[in-house]
C-alpha positions in Angstrom: 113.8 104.4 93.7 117.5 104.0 92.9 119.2 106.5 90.4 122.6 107.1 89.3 124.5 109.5 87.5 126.6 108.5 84.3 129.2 109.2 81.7 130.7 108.4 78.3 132.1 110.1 75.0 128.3 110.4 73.8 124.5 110.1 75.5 124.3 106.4 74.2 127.5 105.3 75.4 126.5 106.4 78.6 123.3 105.0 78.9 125.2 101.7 77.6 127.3 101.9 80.5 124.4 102.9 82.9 122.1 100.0 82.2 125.3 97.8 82.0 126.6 98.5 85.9 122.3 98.5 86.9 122.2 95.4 85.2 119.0 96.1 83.0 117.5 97.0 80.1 116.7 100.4 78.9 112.5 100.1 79.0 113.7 99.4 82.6 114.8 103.2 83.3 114.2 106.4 82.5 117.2 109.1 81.8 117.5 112.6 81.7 120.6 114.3 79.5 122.7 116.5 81.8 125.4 117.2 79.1 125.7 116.7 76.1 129.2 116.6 75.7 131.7 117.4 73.3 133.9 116.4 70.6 136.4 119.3 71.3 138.5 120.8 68.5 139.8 117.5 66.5 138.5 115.5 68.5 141.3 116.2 71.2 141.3 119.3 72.6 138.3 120.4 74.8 136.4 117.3 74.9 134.0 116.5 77.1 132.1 113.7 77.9 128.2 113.3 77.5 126.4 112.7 81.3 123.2 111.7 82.2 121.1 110.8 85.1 119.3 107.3 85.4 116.2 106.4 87.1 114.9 102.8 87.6 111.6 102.5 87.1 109.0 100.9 89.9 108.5 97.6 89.1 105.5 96.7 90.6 106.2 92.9 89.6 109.5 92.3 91.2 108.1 94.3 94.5 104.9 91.9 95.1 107.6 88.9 94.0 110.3 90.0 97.1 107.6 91.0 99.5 106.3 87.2 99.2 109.7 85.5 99.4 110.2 87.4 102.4 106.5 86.3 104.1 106.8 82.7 103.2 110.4 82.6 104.9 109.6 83.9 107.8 106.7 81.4 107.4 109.4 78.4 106.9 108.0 78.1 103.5 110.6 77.8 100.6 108.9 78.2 97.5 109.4 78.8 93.3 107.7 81.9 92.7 106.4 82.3 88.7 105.4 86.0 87.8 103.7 86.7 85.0 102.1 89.8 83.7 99.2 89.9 81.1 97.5 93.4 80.6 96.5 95.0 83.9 96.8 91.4 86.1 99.6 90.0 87.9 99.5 86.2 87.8 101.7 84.3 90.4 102.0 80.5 90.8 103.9 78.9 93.9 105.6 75.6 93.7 107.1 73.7 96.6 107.3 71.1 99.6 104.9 73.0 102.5 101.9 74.5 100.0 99.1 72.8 102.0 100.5 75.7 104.9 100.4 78.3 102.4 96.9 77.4 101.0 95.7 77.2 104.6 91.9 76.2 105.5 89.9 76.8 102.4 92.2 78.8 101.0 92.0 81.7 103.5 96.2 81.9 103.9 96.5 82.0 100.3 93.6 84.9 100.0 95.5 86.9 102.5 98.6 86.3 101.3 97.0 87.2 97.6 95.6 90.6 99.8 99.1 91.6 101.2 100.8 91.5 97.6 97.9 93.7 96.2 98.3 95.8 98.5 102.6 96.3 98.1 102.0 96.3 94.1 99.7 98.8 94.0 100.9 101.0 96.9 101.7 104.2 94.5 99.5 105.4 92.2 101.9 106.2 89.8 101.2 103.1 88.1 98.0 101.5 86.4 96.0 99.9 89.2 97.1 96.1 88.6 95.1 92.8 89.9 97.2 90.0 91.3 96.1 86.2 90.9 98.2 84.2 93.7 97.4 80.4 93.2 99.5 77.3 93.9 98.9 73.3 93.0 96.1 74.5 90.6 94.2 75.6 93.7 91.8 78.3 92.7 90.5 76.2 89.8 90.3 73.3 92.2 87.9 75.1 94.2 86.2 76.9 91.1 85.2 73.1 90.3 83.9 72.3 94.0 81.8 75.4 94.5 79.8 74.7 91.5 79.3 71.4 92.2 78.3 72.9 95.6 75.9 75.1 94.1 74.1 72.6 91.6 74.1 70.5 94.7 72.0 72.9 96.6 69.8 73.9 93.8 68.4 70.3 93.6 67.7 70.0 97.1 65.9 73.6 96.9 64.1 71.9 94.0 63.5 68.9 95.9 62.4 70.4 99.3 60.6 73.4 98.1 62.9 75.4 101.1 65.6 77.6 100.9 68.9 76.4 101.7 71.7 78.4 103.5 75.5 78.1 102.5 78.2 78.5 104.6 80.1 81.8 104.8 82.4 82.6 101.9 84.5 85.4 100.7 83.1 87.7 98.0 85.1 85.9 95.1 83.9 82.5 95.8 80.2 83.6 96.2 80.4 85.2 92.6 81.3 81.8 91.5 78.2 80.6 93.5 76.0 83.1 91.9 77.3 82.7 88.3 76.4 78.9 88.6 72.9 79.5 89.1 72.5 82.4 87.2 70.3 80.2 84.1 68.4 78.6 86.6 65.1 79.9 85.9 63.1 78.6 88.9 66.4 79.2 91.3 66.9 82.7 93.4 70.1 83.6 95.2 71.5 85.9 97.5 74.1 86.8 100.1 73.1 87.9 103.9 74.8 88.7 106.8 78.2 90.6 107.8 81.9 89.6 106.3 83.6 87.7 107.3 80.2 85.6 107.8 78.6 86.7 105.0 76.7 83.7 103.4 74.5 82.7 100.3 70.8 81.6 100.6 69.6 79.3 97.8 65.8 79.8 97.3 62.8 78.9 95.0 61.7 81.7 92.5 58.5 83.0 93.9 
């Protein structure tokens, strides 16, 4: 957490000159008044000049954004990173030559990767707890599409078979999506057995 100390003839001009050298802008900081200061006697004699301390604000954002630059070099990855914030989620989008590594088999690289950053954004609790969405080349809706094709796959061979049908292990996000597909099916039953990482969903028939 960087903070500075800071003068001019009154509080603004010092916090004017403050956020000027820092380089931001004042919902950026917080600042505390240490003096005043003074106009002296006609403005001449006995003046003294306002000071106040600075604090930048943790920006959670800008943190999760430098943490990944630093993974994907050390990865050989060079990469446009596109932070956005809406509400309590963190939404970042990676553009670039090498994403196929990033993604990584099924998109596990890209779920760890999506891990690590939650965990460096929401290391303090000082701040609202915030979610962070890491996709790049339109991945996770990509796969959002294939699961549920997956799932109404299955469900007509469950149909067609009369037996249950066992899908391979998938991480708790993706079998949501599984489970959400399937949800109006009135004559389909699912549910997840089995330890993570295997953890896996069984398509049945609705006794």
């Amino acid at each position: 957490m960087k903070i500075i100390e800071m003068t001019g003839k009154t509080v603004d001009e010092a916090l004017k000159n403050a956020l000027k050298e820092l380089n931001l802008t004042e919902d950026k900081v917080e600042f505390e008044v240490l003096e005043e200061g003074s106009k002296g006697l006609f403005n001449l004699i006995g003046t003294k000049p306002a000071k106040i301390r600075v604090t930048v604000k943790r920006d959670p954002a800008l943190e999760g954004k430098n943490f990944l630059t630093n993974v994907l070099s050390s990865m050989g990855v060079s990469a446009d990173i596109e932070v956005k914030e809406e509400k309590d989620t963190i939404f970042i989008n990676l553009s670039g030559s090498k994403m196929g590594l990033v993604i990584g088999y099924r998109g596990e690289t890209l779920d760890s990767l999506q891990y690590l950053v939650s965990l460096v954004v929401n290391k303090s609790h000082d701040v609202p707890y915030k979610k962070v969405v890491l996709d790049t080349e339109n991945y996770r809706s990509k796969r959002e599409e294939t699961l549920k094709r997956v799932a109404q796959k299955t469900a007509y061979k469950v149909k067609k078979t009369g037996r249950p049908y066992k899908l391979e292990p998938m991480n708790p996000y993706e079998r949501r999506i599984i489970h959400s597909a399937l949800q109006s099916y009135n004559d389909i039953n699912t549910y997840s057995e089995g330890e993570e990482p295997f953890r896996r969903i069984v398509v049945s028939l609705k006794r």
